[in-house]
Structure formats: structure tokens, C-alpha cells
C-alpha positions in Angstrom: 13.7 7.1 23.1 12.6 7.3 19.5 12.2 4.4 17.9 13.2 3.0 13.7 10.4 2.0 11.4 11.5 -0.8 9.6 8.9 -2.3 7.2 9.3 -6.0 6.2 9.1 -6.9 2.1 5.3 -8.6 2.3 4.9 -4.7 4.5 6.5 -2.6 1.9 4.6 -4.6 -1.3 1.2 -4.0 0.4 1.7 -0.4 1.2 2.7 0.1 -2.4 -0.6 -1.6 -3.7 -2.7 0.9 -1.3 -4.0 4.5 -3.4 -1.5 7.4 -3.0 -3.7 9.1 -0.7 -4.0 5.9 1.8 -0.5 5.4 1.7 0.9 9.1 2.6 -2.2 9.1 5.5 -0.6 5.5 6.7 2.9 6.5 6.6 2.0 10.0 8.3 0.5 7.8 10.9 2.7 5.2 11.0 5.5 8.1 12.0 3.5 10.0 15.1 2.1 6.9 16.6 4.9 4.4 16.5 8.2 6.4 16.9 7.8 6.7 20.6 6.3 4.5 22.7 4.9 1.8 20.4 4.4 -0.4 23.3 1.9 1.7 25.0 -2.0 0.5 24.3 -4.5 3.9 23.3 -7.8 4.3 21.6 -6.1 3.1 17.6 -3.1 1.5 19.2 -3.6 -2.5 21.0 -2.0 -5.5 22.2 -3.2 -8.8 19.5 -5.0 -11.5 21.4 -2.6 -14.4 21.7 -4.4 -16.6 19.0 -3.8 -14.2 16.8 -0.5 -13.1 17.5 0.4 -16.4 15.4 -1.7 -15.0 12.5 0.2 -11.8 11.8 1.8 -9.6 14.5 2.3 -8.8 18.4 0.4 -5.2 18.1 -2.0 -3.6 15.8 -2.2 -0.1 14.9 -5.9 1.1 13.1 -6.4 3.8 10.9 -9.9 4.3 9.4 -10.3 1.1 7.6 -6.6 0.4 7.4 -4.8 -1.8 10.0 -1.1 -1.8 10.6 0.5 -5.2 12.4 4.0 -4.9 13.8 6.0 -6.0 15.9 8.9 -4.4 18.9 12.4 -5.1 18.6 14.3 -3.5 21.7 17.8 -5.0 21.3 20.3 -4.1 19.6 18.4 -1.2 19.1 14.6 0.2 19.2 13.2 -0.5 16.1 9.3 -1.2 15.1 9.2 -3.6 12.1 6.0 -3.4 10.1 5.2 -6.9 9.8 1.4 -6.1 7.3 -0.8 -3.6 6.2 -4.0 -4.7 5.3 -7.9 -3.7 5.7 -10.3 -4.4 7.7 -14.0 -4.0 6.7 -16.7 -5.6 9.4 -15.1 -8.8 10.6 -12.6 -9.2 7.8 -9.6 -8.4 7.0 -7.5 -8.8 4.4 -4.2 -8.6 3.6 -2.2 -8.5 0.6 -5.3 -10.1 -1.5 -5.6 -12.7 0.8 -8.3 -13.0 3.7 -7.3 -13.6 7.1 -9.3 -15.7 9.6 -10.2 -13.6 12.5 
């Protein structure tokens, strides 16, 4: 079952302040990792801890430096809804200018 990427307006204005280059390797990502099976935890694909979960978004998907936070909607339909985008560098992370506690 393929899933819908849906990006959230906070999601959409921080992918549009990322380079050109970051954006189309995000967006290529974004498409083979979370169209199918989103739910399923792998190597740059994981579960938030539940303290965090209140900061930003049920899953996180990494890539490089860049970190993806969405959530799963299964009904009506599937749809993955890109809740942030943001980067991480050490133990911070920071998303759309702003720097979120870890």
C-alpha cells in the first residue's frame, strides 16, 4: 500500500529555506523511504522516544545531517504528513531557526 506525502506549512517553509541541492536529496529520500511502509524502524528510519514525541513528531527519518519528523495517518487514507525538517549537528537540532531541546 503506497502511502501520500503531505507536508505541513511550518514543513514546506523549512524545506524551502534548505540549498537546492539539500532539498532535491530530501525530497528524493523523502519519496523511497516513506511511500511504503513508513511505519517500519531501519538503520535512518526510528520510532521518537515518548518525551519527545511532544516536541515535534511520532517518527524521524535522518539523512546526513538533515532530519525529517512526521507523522502516520492511516484513516481515511494512508498518508505520511511531514510535520519538520530541520538539522541536527552533534546534540542539537534545529529547526526552522529555532533550537530544539533534546
Amino acid at each position: 500500500m503506497a502511502y501520500r506525502i503531505r507536508f505541513s506549512d511550518a514543513a514546506g517553509e523549512q524545506l524551502a529555506s534548505l540549498t537546492a541541492r539539500d532539498r532535491a536529496t530530501l525530497l528524493d529520500r523523502i519519496g523511497r523511504q516513506l511511500t511504503h511502509q513508513p511505519t517500519v524502524e531501519t538503520r535512518n528510519r526510528k520510532r521518537m522516544d515518548p518525551d519527545r514525541r511532544m516536541l515535534v513528531a511520532a517518527w524521524e527519518l535522518r539523512v546526513g545531517d538533515l532530519r525529517v519528523y512526521y507523522a502516520v495517518e492511516e484513516k481515511p487514507e494512508p498518508v505520511v504528513v511531514i510535520v519538520a525538517v530541520g538539522i541536527k549537528v552533534r546534540e542539537r537540532i534545529t529547526i526552522g531557526g529555532k533550537d530544539i531541546k533534546p
